[in-house]
SETITOR-873521 format. One record per residue (C-alpha): residue in three letters; chain; y negated, x, z negated. Coordinates in pm, whole numbers, always signed. Last residue first. Layout:
N
+-----+---+--------+--------+--------+
:   r : c :      Y :      X :      Z :
+-----+---+--------+--------+--------+
: ALA : A :      Y :      X :      Z :
...
+-----+---+--------+--------+--------+
END
This chain:
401
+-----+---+--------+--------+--------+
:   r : c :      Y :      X :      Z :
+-----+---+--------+--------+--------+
: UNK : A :  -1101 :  -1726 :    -64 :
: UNK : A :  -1439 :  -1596 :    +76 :
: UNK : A :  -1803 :  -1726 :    -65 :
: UNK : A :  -1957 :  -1372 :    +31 :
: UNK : A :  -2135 :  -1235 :   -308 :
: UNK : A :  -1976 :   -890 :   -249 :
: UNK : A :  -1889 :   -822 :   +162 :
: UNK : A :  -2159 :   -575 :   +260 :
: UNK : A :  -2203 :   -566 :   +613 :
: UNK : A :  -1911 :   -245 :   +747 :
: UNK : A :  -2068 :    -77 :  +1055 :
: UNK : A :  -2286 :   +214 :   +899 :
: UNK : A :  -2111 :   +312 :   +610 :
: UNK : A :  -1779 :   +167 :   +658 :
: UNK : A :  -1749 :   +235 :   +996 :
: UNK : A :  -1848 :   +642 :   +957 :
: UNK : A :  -1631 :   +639 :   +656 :
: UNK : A :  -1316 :   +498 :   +841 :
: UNK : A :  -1432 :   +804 :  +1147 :
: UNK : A :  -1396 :  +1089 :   +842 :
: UNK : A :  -1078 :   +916 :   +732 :
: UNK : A :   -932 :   +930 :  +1101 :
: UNK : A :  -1033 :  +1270 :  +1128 :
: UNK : A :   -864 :  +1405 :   +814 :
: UNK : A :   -541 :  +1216 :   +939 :
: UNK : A :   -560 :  +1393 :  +1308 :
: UNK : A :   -628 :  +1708 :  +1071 :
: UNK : A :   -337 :  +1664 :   +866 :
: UNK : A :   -136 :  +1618 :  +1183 :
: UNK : A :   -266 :  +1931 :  +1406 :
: UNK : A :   -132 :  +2152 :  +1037 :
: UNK : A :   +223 :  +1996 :  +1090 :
: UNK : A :   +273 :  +2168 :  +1392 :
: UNK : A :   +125 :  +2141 :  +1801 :
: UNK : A :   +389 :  +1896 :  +1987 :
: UNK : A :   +645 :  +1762 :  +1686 :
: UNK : A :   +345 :  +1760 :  +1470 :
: UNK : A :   +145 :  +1565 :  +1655 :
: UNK : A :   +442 :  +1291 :  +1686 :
: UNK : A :   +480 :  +1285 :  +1337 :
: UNK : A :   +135 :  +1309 :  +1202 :
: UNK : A :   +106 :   +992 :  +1423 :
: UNK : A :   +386 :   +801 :  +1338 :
: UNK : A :   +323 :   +849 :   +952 :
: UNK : A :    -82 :   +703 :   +991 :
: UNK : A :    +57 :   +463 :  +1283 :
: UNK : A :   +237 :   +228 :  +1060 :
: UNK : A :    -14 :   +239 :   +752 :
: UNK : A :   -302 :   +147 :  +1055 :
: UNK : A :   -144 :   -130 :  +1197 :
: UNK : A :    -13 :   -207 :   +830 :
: UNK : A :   -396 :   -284 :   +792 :
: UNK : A :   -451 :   -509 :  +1083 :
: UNK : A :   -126 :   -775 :   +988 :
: UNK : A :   -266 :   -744 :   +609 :
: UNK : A :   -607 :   -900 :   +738 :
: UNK : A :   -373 :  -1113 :   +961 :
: UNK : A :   -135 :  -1264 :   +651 :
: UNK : A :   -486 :  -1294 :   +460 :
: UNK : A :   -619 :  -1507 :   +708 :
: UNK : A :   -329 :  -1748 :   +649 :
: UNK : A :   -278 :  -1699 :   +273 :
: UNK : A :   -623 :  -1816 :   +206 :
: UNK : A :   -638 :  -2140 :   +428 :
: UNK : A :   -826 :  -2345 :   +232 :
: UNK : A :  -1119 :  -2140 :   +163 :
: UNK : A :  -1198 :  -1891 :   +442 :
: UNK : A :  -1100 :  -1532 :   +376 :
: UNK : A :  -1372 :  -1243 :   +429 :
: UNK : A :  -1457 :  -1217 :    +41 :
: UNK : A :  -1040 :  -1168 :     -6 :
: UNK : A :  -1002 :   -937 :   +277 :
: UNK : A :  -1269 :   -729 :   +147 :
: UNK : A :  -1140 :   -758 :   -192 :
: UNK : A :   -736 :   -652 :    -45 :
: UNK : A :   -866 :   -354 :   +149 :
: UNK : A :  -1087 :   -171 :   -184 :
: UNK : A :   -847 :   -283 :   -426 :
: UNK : A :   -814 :    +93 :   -542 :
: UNK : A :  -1052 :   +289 :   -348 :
: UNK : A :  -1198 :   +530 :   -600 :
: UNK : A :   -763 :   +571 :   -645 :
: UNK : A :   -716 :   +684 :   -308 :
: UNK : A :  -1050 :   +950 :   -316 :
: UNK : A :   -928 :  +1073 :   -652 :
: UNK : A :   -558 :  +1094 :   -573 :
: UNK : A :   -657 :  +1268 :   -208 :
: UNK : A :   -840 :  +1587 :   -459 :
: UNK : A :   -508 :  +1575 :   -641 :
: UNK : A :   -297 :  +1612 :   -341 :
: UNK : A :   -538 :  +1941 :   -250 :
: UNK : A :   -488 :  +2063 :   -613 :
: UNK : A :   -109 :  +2030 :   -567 :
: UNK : A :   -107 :  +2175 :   -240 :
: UNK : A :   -293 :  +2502 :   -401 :
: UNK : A :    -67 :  +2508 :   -710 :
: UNK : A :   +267 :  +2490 :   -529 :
: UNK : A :   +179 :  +2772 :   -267 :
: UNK : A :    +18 :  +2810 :    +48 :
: UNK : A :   -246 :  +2564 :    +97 :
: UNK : A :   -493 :  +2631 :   +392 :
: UNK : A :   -275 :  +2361 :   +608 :
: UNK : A :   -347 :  +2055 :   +327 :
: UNK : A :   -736 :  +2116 :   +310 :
: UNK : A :   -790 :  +1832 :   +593 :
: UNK : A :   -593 :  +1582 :   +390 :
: UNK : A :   -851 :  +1669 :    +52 :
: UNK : A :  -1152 :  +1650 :   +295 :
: UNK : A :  -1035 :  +1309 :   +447 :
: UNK : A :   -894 :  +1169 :   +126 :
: UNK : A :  -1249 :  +1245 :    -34 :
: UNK : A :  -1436 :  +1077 :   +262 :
: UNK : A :  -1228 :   +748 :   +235 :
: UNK : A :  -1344 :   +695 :   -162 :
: UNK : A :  -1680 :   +808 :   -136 :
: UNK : A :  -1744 :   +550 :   +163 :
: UNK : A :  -1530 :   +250 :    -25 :
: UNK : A :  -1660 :   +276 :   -427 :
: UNK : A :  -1989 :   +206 :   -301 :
: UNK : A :  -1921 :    -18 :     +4 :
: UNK : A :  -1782 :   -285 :   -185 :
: UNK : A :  -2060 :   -360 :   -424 :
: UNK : A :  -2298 :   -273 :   -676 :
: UNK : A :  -2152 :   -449 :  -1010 :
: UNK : A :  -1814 :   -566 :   -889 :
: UNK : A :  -1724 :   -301 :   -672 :
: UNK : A :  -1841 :    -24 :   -888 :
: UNK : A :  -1644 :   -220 :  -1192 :
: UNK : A :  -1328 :   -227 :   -991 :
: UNK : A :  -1325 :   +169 :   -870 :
: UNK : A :  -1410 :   +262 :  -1223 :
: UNK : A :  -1077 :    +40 :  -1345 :
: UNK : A :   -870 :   +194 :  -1036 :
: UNK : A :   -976 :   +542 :  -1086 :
: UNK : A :   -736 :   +717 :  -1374 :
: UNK : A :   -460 :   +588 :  -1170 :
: UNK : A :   -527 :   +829 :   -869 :
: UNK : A :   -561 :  +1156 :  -1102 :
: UNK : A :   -218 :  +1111 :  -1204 :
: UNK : A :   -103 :   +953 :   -851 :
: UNK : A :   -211 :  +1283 :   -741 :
: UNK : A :    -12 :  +1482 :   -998 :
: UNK : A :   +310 :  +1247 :   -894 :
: UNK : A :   +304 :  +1389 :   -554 :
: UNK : A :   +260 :  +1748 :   -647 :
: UNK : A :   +582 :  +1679 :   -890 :
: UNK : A :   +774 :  +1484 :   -617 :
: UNK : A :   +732 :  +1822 :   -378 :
: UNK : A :   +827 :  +2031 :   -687 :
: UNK : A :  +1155 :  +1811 :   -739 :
: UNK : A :  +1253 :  +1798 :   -379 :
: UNK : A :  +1223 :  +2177 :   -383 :
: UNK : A :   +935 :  +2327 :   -188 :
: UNK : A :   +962 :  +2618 :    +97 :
: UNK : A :   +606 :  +2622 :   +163 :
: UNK : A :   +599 :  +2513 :   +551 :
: UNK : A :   +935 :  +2278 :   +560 :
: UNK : A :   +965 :  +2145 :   +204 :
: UNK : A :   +559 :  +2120 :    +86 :
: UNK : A :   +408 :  +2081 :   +442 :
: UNK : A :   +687 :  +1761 :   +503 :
: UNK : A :   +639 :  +1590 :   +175 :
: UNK : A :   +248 :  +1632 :   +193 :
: UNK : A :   +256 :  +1523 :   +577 :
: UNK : A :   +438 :  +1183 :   +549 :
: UNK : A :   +350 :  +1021 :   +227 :
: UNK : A :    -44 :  +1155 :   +320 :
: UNK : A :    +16 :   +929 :   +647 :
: UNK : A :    +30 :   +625 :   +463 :
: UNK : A :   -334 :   +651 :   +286 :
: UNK : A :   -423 :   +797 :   +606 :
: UNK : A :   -315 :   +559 :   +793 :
: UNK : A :   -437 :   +261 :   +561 :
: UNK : A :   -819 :   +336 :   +596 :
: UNK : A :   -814 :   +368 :   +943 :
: UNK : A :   -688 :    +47 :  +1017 :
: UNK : A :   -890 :   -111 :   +725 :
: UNK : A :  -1216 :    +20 :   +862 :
: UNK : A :  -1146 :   -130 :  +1207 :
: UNK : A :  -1053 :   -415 :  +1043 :
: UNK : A :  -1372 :   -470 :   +881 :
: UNK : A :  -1605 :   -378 :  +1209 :
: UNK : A :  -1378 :   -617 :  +1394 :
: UNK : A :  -1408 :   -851 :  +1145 :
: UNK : A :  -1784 :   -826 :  +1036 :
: UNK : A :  -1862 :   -876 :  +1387 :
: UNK : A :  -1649 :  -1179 :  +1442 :
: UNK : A :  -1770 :  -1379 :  +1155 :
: UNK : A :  -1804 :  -1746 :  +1318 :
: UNK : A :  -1499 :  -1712 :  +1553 :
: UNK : A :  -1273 :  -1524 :  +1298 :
: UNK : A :  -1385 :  -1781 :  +1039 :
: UNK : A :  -1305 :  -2021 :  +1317 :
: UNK : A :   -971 :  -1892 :  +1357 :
: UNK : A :   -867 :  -1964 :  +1025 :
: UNK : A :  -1004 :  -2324 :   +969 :
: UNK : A :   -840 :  -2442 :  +1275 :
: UNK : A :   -528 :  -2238 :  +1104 :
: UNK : A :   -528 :  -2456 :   +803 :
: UNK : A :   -557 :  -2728 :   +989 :
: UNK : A :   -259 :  -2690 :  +1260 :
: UNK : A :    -43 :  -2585 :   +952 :
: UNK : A :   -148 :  -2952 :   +763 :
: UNK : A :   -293 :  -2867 :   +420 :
: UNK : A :   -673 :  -2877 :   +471 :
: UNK : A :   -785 :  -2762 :   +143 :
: UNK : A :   -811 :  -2759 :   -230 :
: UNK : A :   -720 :  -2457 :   -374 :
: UNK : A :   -311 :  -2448 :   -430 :
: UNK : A :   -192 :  -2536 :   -818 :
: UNK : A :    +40 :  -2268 :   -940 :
: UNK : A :   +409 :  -2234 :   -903 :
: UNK : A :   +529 :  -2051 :  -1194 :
: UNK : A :   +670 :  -1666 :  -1257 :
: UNK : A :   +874 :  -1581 :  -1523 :
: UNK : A :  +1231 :  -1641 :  -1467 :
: UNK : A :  +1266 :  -1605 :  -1075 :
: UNK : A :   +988 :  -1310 :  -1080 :
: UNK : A :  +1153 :  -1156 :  -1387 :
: UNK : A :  +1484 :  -1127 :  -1231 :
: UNK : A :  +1338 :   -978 :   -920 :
: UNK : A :  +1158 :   -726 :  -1088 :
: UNK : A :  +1471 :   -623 :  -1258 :
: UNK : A :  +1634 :   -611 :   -941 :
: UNK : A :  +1362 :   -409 :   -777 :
: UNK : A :  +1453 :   -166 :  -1055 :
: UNK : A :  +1805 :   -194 :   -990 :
: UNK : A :  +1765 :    -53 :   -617 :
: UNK : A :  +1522 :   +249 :   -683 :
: UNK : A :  +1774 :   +333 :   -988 :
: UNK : A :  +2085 :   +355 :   -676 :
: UNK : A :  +1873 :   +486 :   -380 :
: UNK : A :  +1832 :   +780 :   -649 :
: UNK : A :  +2228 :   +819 :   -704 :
: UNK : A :  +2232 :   +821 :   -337 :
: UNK : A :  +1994 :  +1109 :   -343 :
: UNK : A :  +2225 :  +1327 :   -543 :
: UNK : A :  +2241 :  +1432 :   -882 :
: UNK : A :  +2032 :  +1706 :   -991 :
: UNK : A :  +1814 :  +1800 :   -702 :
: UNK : A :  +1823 :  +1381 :   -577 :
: UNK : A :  +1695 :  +1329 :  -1001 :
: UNK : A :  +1434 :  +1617 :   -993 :
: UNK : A :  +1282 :  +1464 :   -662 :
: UNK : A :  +1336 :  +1070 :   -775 :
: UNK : A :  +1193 :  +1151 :  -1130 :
: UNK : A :   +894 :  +1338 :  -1014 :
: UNK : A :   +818 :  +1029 :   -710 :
: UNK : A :   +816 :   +813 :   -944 :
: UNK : A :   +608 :   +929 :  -1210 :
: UNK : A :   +314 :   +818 :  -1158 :
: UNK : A :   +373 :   +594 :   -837 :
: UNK : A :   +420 :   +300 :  -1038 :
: UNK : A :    +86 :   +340 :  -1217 :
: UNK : A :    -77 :   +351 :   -858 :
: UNK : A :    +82 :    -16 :   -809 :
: UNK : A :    -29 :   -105 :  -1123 :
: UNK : A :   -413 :     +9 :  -1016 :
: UNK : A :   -392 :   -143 :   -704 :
: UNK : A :   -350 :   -459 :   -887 :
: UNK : A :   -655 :   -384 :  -1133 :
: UNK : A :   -832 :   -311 :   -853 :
: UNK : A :   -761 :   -656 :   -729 :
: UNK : A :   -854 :   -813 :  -1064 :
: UNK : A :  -1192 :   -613 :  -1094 :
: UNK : A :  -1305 :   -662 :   -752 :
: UNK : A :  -1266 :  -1027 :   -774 :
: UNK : A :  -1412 :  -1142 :  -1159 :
: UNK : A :  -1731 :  -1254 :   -952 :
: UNK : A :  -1526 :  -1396 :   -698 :
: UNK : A :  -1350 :  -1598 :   -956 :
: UNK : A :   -969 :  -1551 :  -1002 :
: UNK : A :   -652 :  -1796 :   -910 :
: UNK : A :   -731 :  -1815 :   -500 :
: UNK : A :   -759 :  -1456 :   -399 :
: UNK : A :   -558 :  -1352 :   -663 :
: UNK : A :   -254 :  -1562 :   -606 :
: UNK : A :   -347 :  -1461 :   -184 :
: UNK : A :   -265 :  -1108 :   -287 :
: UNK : A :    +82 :  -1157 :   -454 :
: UNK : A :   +220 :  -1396 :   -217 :
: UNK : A :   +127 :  -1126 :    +58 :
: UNK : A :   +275 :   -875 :   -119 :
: UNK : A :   +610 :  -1007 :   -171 :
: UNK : A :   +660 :  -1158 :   +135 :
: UNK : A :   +499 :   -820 :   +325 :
: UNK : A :   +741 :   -592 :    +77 :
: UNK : A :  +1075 :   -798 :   +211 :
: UNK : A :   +984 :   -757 :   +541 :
: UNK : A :   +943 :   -350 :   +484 :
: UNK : A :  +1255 :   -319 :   +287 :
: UNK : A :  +1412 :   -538 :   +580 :
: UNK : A :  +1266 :   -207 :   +813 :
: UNK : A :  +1414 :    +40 :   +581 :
: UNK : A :  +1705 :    -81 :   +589 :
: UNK : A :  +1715 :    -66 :   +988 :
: UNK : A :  +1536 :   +325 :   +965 :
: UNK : A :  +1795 :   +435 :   +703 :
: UNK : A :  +2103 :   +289 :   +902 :
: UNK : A :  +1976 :   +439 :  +1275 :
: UNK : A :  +1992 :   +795 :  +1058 :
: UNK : A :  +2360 :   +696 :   +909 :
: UNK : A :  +2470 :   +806 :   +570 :
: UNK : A :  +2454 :   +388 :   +470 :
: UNK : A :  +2640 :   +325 :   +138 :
: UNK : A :  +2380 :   +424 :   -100 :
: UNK : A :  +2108 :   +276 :   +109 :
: UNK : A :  +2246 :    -94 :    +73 :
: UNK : A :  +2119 :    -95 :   -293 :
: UNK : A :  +1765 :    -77 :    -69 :
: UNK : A :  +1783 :   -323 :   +119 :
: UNK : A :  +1935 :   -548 :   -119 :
: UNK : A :  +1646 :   -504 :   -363 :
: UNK : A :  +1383 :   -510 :   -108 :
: UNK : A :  +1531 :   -867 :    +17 :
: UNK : A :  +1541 :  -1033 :   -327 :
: UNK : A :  +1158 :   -882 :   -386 :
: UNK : A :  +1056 :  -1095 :    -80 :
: UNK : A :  +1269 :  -1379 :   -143 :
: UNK : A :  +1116 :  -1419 :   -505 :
: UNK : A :   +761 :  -1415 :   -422 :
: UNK : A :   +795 :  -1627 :   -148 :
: UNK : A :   +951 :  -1865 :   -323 :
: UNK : A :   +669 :  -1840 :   -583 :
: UNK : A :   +379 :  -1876 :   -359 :
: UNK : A :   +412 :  -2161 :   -214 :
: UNK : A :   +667 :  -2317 :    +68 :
: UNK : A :   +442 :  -2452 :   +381 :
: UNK : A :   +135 :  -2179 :   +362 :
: UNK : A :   +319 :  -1894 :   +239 :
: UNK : A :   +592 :  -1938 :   +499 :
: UNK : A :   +290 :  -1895 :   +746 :
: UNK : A :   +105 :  -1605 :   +610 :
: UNK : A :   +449 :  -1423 :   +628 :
: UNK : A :   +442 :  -1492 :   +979 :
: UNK : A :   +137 :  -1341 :  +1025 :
: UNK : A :   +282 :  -1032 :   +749 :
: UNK : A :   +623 :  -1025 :   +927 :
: UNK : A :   +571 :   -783 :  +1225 :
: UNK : A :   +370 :   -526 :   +992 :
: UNK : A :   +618 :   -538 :   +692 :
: UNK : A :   +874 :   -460 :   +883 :
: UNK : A :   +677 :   -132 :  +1053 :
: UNK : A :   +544 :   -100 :   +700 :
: UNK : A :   +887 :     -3 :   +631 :
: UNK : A :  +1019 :   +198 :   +943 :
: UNK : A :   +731 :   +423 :   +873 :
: UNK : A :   +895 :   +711 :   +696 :
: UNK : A :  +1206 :   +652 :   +923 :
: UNK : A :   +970 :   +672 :  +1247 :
: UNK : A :   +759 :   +982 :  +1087 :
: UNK : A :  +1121 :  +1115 :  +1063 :
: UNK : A :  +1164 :  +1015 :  +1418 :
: UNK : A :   +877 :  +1225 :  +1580 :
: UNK : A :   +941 :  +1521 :  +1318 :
: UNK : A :  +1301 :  +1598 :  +1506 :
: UNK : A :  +1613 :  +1471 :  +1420 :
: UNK : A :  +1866 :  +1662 :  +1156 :
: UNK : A :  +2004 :  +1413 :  +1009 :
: UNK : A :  +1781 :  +1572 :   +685 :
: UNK : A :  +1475 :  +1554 :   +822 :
: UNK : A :  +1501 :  +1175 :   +752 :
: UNK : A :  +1614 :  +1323 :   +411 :
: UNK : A :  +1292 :  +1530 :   +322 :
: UNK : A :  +1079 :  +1215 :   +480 :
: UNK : A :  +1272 :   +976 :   +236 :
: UNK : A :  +1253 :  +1208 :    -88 :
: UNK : A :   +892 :  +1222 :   -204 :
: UNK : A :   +805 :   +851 :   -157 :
: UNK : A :  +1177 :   +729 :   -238 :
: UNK : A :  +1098 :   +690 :   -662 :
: UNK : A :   +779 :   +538 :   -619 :
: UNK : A :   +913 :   +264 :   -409 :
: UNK : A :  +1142 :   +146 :   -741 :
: UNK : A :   +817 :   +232 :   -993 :
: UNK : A :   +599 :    +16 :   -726 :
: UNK : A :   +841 :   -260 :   -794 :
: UNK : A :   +851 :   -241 :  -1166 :
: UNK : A :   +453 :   -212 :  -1129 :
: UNK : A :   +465 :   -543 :   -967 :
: UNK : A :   +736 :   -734 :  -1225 :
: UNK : A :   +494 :   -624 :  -1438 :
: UNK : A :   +205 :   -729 :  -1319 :
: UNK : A :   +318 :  -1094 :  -1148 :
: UNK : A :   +445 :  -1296 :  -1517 :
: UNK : A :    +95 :  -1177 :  -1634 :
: UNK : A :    -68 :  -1293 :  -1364 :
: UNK : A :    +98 :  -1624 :  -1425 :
: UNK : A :     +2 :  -1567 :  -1824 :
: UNK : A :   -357 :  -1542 :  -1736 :
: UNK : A :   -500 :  -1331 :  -1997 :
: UNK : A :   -551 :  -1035 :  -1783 :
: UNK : A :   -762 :  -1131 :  -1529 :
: UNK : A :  -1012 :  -1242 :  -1836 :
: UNK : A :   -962 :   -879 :  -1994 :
: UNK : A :  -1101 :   -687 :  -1683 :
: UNK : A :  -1441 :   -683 :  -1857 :
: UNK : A :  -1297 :   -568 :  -2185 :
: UNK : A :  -1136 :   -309 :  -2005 :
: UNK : A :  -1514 :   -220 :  -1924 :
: UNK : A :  -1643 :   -174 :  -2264 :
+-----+---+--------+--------+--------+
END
């Protein structure tokens, strides 16, 4: 069966000691997906800034992920496991206190540095700890969790800021990361490095020449990846906003439509694992990126609750065909001994592309409407299938991390 073939990821008690402390995490961001673009709007400011306040967190993450790469390198993997789900959780408590626009966008910026730490630590564990053949599987598995976090969240966070307030939501989001964090600094073990070059200046020798050596793939790669993550962040922005502001949506409904996608999302990750494993990267990637593009491009012909929520659903699928997708090709891409490095760059060009999917569909909307922002999204998937299809080598079997 093919749970059984994710069961050797699974019996590793470190990964164990990662999962849940990973979906508890997702859960927390879950709950703020549906409501942080309604209450950007909320101060009032135009649709430029409340694509700045939705992105304000991979923003953070985006200036710390190289650096990131670094602390990983000199102090492990489990203090930088811990300090980055420390920092979310105070980040995010400190929302109940902060009623100031310039407050949400600087919280939400530590949130962000807090999430590459966290991340990072996370992804280079796998890279390292599981066999390539095993690869696709255990990443997917980890996009998976994330997707299972999102199930509900954003529901619960609409229904709970309609019944009681958002700061009361900014409260749950807050403790959850705590709980994560608890289990991270009880749970979670150092584990032994691969062997490798472990001076800084040797690590990152090692680094640049696989960027050198593999050039081609790695433009080609990270142009895909760019693309790839702004419209994955983008449909945060646009389904919020066209739900509220064009259909007249409660909080509640918008979360709902939002948690029906994850729905359909989190029934793909094992599929999406297996097809990378078995025939390779680019199977589960082109499909994947060409359903978000339709399903983003049908957003301005929906005009009640049902039709968005189909349309969400129909991005769901694509998303969740894709779950691992970015983090196995950065995986087979990474040299051996200096994982966490190239990793902190492959993440460094994705949040590129998960900063400037909200920014975008922003700043089109604030010149031609929300409708010229789905469609800059729709585009951008449509041009990440083009480059994976044609551009993209085939990555499964590469000796990587």
């Amino acid at each position: 069966m093919l749970a059984d073939r994710v069961a050797p990821a699974l019996r590793s008690p470190l990964l164990v000691a990662v999962y849940l402390p990973t979906l508890l995490l997702a859960f927390s961001s879950g709950l703020l997906v549906a409501i942080l673009p309604i209450y950007a709007a909320g101060f009032g400011v135009g649709y430029g800034l409340v694509g700045l306040a939705t992105s304000a967190a991979a923003i953070g993450t985006l200036v710390t992920d190289v650096p990131a790469g670094m602390v990983l390198g000199r102090v492990g993997l489990r203090p930088s496991m811990i300090a980055g789900a420390a920092l979310v959780t105070v980040s995010t408590l400190a929302l109940v206190w902060s009623d100031q626009f310039p407050g949400l966008v600087a919280l939400r910026f530590l949130a962000g540095i807090g999430t590459a730490l966290w991340a990072l630590s996370r992804h280079a564990y796998i890279a390292e700890a599981i066999p390539i053949a095993q690869r696709g599987k255990a990443l997917s598995m980890f996009g998976g969790i994330n997707r299972f976090g999102i199930f509900a969240g954003p529901a619960i966070g609409g229904f709970m800021t309609d019944l009681a307030g958002i700061h009361l939501t900014f409260g749950l989001s807050a403790a959850l990361a705590g709980v994560a964090l608890v289990m991270s600094a009880l749970w979670l073990q150092e584990i032994a490095r691969s062997a490798g070059p472990r001076r800084a200046a040797s690590r990152w020798r090692l680094v640049w020449a696989g960027l050198r050596d593999n050039a081609r793939d790695m433009s080609a790669a990270g142009v895909a990846q760019t693309l790839g993550q702004m419209i994955r962040a983008g449909r945060y922005l646009i389904i919020p906003l066209w739900g509220s502001q064009q259909l007249g949506l409660d909080a509640g409904q918008v979360g709902t439509i939002i948690t029906a996608g994850a729905i359909v999302d989190v029934t793909m990750f094992l599929p999406a694992g297996w097809l990378m494993d078995r025939f390779g990267r680019k199977v589960a990637a082109v499909p994947s990126f060409a359903l978000m593009a339709i399903g983003i491009g049908l957003i301005p012909f929906t005009y009640d609750f049902l039709t968005l929520t189909l349309a969400a659903m129909l991005v769901g699928l694509g998303n969740g065909l894709g779950a691992g997708l970015m983090m196995t090709l950065g995986a087979d891409l990474a040299p051996p001994g200096a994982t966490g490095e190239f990793l902190g760059i492959w993440r460094l060009i994705g949040d590129v592309g998960a900063v400037f999917g909200p920014l975008v569909v922003g700043l089109v909307a604030a010149s031609i409407g929300l409708s010229g922002g789905a469609w800059v999204l729709a585009v951008a998937g449509a041009l990440a299938v083009f480059t994976l299809a044609v551009l993209v080598r085939e990555t499964r079997g590469m000796g990587g991390g």
